[in-house]
C-alpha positions in Angstrom: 44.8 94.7 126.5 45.0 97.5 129.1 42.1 97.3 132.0 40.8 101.0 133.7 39.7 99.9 137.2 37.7 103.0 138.5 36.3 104.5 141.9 34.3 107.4 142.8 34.8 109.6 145.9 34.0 112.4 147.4 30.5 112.5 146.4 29.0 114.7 148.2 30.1 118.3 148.8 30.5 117.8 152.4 32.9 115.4 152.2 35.1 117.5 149.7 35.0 120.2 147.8 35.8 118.2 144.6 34.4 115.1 143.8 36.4 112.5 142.4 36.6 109.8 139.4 39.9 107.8 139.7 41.0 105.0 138.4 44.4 102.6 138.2 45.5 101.2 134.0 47.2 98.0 134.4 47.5 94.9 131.6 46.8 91.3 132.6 50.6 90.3 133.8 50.5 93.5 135.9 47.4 92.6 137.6 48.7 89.2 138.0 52.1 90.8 139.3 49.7 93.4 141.5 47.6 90.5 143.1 50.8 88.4 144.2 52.6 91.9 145.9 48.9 92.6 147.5 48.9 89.2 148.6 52.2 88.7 150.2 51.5 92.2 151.8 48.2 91.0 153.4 50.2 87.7 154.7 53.2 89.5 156.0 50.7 92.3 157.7 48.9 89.6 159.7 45.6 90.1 157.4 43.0 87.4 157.5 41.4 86.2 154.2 38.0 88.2 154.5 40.0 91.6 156.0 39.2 95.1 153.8 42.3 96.3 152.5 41.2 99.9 151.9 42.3 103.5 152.1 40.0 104.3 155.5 41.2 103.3 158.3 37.9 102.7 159.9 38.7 99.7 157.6 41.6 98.8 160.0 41.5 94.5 160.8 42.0 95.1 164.5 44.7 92.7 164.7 46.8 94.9 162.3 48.5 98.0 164.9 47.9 101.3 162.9 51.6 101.6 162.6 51.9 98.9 160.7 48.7 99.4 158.7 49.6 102.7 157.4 52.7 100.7 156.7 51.2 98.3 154.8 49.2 100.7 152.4 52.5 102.3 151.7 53.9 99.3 150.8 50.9 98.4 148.5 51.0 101.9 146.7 54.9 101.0 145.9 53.9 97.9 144.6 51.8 99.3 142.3 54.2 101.3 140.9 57.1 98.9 140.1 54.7 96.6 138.5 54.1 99.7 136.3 50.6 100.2 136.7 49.3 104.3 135.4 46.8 106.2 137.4 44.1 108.2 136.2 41.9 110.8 138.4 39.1 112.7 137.4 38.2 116.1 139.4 35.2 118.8 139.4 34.5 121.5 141.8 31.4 120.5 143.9 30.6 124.2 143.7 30.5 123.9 139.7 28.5 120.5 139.2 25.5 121.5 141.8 22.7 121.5 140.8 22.6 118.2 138.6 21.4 115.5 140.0 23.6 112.7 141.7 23.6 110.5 138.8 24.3 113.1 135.9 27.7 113.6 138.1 29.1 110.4 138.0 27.9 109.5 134.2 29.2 113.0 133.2 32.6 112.1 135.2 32.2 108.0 134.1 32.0 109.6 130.3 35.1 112.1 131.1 37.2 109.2 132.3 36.6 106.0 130.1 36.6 108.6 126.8 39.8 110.1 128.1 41.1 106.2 128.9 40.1 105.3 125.6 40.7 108.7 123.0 44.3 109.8 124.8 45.5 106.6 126.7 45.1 103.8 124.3 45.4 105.5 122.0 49.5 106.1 122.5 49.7 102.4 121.6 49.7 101.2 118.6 46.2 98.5 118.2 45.5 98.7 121.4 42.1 97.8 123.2 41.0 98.3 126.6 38.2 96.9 129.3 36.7 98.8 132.3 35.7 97.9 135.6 34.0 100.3 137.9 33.1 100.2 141.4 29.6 98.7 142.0 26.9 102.1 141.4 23.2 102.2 141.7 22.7 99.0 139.6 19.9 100.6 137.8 21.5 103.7 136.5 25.5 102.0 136.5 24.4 98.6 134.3 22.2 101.3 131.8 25.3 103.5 131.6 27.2 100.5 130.5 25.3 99.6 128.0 25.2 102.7 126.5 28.9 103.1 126.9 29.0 100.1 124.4 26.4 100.5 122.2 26.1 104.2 121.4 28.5 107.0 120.6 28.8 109.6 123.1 27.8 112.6 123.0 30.1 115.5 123.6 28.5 118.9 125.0 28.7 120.8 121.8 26.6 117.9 120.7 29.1 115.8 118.6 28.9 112.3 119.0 32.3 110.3 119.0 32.3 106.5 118.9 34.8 104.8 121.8 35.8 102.2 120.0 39.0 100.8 121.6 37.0 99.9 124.8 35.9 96.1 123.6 34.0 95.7 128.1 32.6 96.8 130.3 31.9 95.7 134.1 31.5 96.4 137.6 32.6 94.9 140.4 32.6 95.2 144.3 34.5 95.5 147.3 36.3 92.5 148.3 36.6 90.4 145.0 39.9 91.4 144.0 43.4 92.7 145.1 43.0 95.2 142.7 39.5 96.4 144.1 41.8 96.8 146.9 44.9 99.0 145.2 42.2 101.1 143.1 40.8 102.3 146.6 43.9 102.8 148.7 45.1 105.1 145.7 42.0 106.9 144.5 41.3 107.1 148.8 44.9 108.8 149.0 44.3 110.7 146.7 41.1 111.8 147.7 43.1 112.5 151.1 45.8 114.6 149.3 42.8 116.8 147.5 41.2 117.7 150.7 44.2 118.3 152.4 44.9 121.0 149.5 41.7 122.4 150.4 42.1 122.9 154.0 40.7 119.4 155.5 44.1 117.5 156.4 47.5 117.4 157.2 50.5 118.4 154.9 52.8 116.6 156.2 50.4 113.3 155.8 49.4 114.1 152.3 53.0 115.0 151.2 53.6 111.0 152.7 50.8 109.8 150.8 51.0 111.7 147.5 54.3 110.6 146.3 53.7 106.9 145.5 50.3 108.2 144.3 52.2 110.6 141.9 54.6 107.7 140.7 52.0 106.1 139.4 49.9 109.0 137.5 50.2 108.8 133.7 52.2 111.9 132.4 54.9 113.0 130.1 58.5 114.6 130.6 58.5 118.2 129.5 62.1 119.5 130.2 62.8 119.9 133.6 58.4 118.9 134.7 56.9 116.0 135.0 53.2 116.6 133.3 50.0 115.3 134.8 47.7 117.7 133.9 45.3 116.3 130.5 47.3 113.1 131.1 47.0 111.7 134.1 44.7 113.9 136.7 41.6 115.5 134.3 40.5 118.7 135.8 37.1 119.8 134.7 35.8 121.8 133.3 38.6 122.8 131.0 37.8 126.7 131.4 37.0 127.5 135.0 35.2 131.3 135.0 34.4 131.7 138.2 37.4 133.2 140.1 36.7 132.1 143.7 36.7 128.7 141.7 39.5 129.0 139.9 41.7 129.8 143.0 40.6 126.2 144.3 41.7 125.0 141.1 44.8 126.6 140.9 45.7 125.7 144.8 44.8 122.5 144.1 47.9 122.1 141.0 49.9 123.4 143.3 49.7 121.9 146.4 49.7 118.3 144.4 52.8 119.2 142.7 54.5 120.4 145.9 52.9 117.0 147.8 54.5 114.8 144.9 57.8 116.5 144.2 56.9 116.6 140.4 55.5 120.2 139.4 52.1 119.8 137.2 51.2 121.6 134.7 49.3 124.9 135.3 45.4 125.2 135.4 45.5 128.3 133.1 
């Protein structure tokens, strides 16, 4: 059994140019392995029980000095990576999904990520099943979706319909009830950091810091002398980009990751 935990961000254009769908993969004895690592984190970090553990640092306990809080997210991002846990991040251009309502943009994203989760990640495994776990959403439209995620095929654009059928649950969850509530935001908020900073709105030398343990963890495959993200681990949508003022945000984007991470990404084209 493989669980998708999954985050939005970036949801409105003003707080980046692409919004975000990301998620971390991880089986039961690596969330068990996460949640002890988290937990030894928060006690050596001087956390109290009922301190956020999140990406922001508006989020910061005050007790924790912002040395040692940017310290301790590093140290959690690492952890997530020797326990083996695979990252997944959905991205669209803000300037390509305007003009569909909020909720169409997360269940066209929500549909991108758990198909892709279920289609091309499980599907390397021989009988394998998953579960999902989102972020708590509008309850009305997020408990629908889910529903419908389970009971009905979905429908592609060209107006196929496909049934998911290695996804045996679905949930969501919140804030607080989990270390790896905790690990899914300070990766999918890093990398949210990382995308911006691509775009203009951070600092390289920050995001370059960030982006590696981030890039550790994203699903990919060896192809000679690169490391392959692109289809695998980050999902960059739509598949053909035609506007060209678009496309160059695309394109900067790949690059920019790859240069953050070390590990050159496949092209946009």
């Amino acid at each position: 059994m493989h669980w998708l935990f999954a985050d939005e961000t970036n949801v409105t254009p003003e707080q980046g140019k692409f919004f975000i769908y990301g998620g971390l993969v991880a089986t039961p004895d690596q969330i068990v392995k996460c949640h002890n690592a988290i937990q030894e984190i928060r006690s050596n970090f001087g956390f109290i029980s009922t301190d956020q553990f999140k990406f922001h640092t508006r989020s910061r306990p005050k007790q924790v000095p912002l040395d040692k809080w940017n310290e301790a997210k590093g140290e959690a991002l690492k952890a997530g990576h020797r326990t083996g846990v695979k990252m997944l991040a959905y991205v669209v251009h803000h300037g390509i999904a305007k003009g569909a309502e909020a909720n169409s943009t997360v269940q066209f994203a929500l549909n991108t990520l758990i198909s892709h989760f279920d289609l091309r990640y499980l599907s390397q495994y021989d009988d394998a099943y998953g579960a999902v776990c989102i972020d708590r959403i509008d309850e009305d439209f997020g408990y629908r979706h889910l529903r419908d995620r389970f009971q009905k095929p979905l429908l592609l654009p060209d107006g196929r319909e496909v049934a998911l059928e290695r996804v045996v649950h679905y949930s969501m969850s919140c804030d607080g009830a989990s270390h790896m509530s905790s690990l899914v935001d300070l990766a999918v908020g890093g990398f949210r950091y990382c995308v911006n900073s691509a775009m203009g709105a951070g600092r390289e030398e920050v995001a370059e810091k960030i982006m590696r343990p981030i890039a550790d963890m994203m699903w990919g495959v060896q192809r000679g002398d690169k490391f392959q993200i692109g289809d695998y681990g980050l999902i960059k949508r739509p598949v053909v980009v035609k506007s060209e003022a678009y496309k160059a945000d695309y394109i900067e984007l790949t690059r920019l990751l790859g240069e953050y991470s070390n590990k050159p990404t496949a092209s946009v084209e």
